[in-house]
C-alpha positions as a printed NumPy array, in Angstrom:
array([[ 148.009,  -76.798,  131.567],
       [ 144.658,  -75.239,  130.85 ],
       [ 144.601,  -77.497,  127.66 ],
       [ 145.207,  -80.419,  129.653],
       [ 142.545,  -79.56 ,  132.114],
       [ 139.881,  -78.318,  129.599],
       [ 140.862,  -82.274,  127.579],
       [ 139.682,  -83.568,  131.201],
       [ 136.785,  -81.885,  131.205],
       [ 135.225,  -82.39 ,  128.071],
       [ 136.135,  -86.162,  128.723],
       [ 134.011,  -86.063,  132.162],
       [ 131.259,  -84.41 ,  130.777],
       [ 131.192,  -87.245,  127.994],
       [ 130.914,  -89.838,  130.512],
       [ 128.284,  -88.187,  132.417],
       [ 125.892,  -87.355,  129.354],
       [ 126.435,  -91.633,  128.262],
       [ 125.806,  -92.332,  131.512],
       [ 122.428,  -89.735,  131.585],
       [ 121.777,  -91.523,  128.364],
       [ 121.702,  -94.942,  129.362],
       [ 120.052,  -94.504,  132.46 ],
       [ 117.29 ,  -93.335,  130.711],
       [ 116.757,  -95.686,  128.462],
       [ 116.802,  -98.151,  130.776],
       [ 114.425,  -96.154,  132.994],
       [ 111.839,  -97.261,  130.601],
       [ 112.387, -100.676,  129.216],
       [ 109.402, -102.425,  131.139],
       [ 106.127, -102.852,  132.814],
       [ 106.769, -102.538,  136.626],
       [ 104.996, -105.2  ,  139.517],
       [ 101.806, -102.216,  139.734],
       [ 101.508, -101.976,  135.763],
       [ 101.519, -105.992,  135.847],
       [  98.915, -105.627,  138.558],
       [  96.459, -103.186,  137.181],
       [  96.373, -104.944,  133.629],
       [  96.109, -108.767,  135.88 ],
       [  92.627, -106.386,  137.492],
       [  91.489, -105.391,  134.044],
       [  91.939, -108.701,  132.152],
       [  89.886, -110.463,  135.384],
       [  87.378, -107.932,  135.547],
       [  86.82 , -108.26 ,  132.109],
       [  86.152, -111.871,  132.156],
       [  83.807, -111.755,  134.672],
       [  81.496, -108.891,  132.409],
       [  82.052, -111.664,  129.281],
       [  80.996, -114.475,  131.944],
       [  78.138, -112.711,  132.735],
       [  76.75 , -111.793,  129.667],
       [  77.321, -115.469,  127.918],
       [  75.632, -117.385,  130.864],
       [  72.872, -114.257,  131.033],
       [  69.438, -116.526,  129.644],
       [  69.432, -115.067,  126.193],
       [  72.66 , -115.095,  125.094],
       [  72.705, -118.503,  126.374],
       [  70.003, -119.694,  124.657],
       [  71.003, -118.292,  121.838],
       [  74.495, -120.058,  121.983],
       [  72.464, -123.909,  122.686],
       [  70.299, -122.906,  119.768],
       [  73.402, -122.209,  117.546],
       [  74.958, -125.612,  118.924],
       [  71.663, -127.611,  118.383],
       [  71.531, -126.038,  115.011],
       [  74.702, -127.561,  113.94 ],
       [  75.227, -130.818,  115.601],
       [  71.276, -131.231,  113.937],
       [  72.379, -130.049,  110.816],
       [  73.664, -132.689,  107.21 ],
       [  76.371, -133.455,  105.928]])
């Protein structure tokens, strides 16, 4: 009987640390809807900062100077 039982057991215990397991691993698989969110924020906010600084007047000028330079330049 206690062999029996102690067979049980083990079995149980088995089930419960694969089921531990692969709840953790799934715990962890992904981005969630905030992690989305904040990276959506920092890929905008970023944008805007490179917006601003090529319109800014030097870096602009700079950039139709470059342009001019090529379209202007033989082939």
């Amino acid at each position: 009987m206690y062999q029996v039982v102690r067979a049980r057991v083990r079995a149980l215990m088995r089930t419960v640390r694969t089921a531990c397991a692969a709840r953790a691993v799934r715990r962890d698989t992904g981005m969630v809807t905030s992690e989305y969110a904040m990276g959506i924020v920092a890929a905008v906010a970023f944008s805007v900062v490179l917006y601003k600084v090529v319109t800014s007047g030097p870096v602009s000028t700079a950039l139709r100077n470059i342009v001019q330079q090529a379209l202007d330049g033989r082939m």
